[in-house]
C-alpha positions as CSV (number, residue, x, y, z in Angstrom):
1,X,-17.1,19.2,8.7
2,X,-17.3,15.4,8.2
3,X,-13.9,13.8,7.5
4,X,-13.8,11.7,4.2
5,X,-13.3,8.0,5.4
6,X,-13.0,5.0,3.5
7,X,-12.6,1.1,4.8
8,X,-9.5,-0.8,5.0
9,X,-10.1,-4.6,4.9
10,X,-8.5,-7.6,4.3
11,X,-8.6,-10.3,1.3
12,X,-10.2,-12.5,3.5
13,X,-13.1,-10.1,4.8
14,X,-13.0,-8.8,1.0
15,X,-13.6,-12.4,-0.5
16,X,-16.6,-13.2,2.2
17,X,-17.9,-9.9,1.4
18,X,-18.2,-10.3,-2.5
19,X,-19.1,-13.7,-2.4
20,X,-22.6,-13.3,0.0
21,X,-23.1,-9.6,-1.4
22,X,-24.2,-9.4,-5.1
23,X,-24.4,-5.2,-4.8
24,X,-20.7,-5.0,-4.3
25,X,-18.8,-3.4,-7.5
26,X,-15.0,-4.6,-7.2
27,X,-12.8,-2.3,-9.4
28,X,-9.2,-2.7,-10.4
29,X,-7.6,0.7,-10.7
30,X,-4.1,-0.7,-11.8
31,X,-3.4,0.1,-15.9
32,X,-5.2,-1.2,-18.7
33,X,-1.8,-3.9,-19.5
34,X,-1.4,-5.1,-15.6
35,X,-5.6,-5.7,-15.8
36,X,-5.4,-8.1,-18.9
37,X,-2.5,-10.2,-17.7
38,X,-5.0,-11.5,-14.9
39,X,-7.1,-9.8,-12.3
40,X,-9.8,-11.1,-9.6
41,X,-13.2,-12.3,-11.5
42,X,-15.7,-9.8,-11.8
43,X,-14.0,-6.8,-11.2
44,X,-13.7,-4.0,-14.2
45,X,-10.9,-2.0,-14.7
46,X,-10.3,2.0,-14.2
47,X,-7.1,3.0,-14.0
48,X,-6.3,5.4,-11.4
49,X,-6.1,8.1,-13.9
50,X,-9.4,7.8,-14.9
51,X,-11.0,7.0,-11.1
52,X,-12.4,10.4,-10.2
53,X,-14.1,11.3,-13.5
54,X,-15.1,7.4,-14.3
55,X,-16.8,7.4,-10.9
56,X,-18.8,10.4,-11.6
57,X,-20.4,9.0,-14.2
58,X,-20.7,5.1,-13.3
59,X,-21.1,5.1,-9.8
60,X,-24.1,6.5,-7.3
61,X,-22.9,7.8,-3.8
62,X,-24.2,4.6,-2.1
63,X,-22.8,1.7,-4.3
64,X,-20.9,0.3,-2.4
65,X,-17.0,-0.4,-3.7
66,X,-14.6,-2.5,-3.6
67,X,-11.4,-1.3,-4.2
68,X,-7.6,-3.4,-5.1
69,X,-4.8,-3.0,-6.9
70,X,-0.7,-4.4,-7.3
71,X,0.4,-3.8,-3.9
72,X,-2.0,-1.6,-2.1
73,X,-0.5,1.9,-2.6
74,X,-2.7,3.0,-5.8
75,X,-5.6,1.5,-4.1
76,X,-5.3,3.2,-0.7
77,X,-4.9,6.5,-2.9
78,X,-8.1,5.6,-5.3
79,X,-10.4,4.9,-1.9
80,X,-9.1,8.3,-0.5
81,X,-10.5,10.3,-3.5
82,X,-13.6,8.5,-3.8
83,X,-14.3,9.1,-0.2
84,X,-13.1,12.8,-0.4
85,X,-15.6,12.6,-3.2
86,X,-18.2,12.0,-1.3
87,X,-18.5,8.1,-1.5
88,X,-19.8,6.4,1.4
89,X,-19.4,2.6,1.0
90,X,-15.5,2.7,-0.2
91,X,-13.4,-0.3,0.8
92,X,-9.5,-0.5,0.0
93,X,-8.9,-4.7,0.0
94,X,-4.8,-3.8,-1.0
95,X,-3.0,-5.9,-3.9
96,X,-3.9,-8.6,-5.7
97,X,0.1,-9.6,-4.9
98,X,-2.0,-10.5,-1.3
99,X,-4.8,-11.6,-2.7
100,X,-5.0,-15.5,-2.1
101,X,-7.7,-16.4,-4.1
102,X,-8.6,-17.0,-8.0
103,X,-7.9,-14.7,-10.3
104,X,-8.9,-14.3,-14.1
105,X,-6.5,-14.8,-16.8
């Protein structure tokens, strides 16, 4: 049986990543009120909640995503399903408490 594995890399390697790789979808799985009071540009918003069923229906098994949230609990949890899921190209990035770089306001 193959094991479910996901990435684990760091806001640098996740910046450098997005910035040269236009394929990469970045998505925010903390809530709805945390994603409006700022969150890194271009990323969309699915709550945790919502992660499993959302990615069904958005989401092939190859796109390749990039995953964050407050502190990097949520998103460590939301990479774990999606590769248990089946997706192959997960990456967990942590918080955005880390994250060093612009965000959106």
């Amino acid at each position: 049986m193959l094991k479910a594995e996901y990435h684990r890399i760091n806001s640098r390697e996740a910046k450098e990543r997005i910035d040269n790789d236009k394929d990469i979808i970045i998505v925010d799985v903390r809530t709805e009120e945390e994603f409006s009071e700022g969150h890194i540009p271009n990323s969309i918003n699915i709550p945790l909640s919502a992660v499993i069923d959302q990615a069904k229906q958005l989401f092939t098994k190859d796109t390749k995503l990039f995953i964050y949230c407050r502190s990097g609990v949520r998103s460590r949890i939301a990479a774990s399903q999606l590769a248990l899921m089946g997706f192959n190209k997960v990456y967990d990035f942590g918080g955005i408490l880390s994250w060093p770089y612009d965000i959106t306001k």
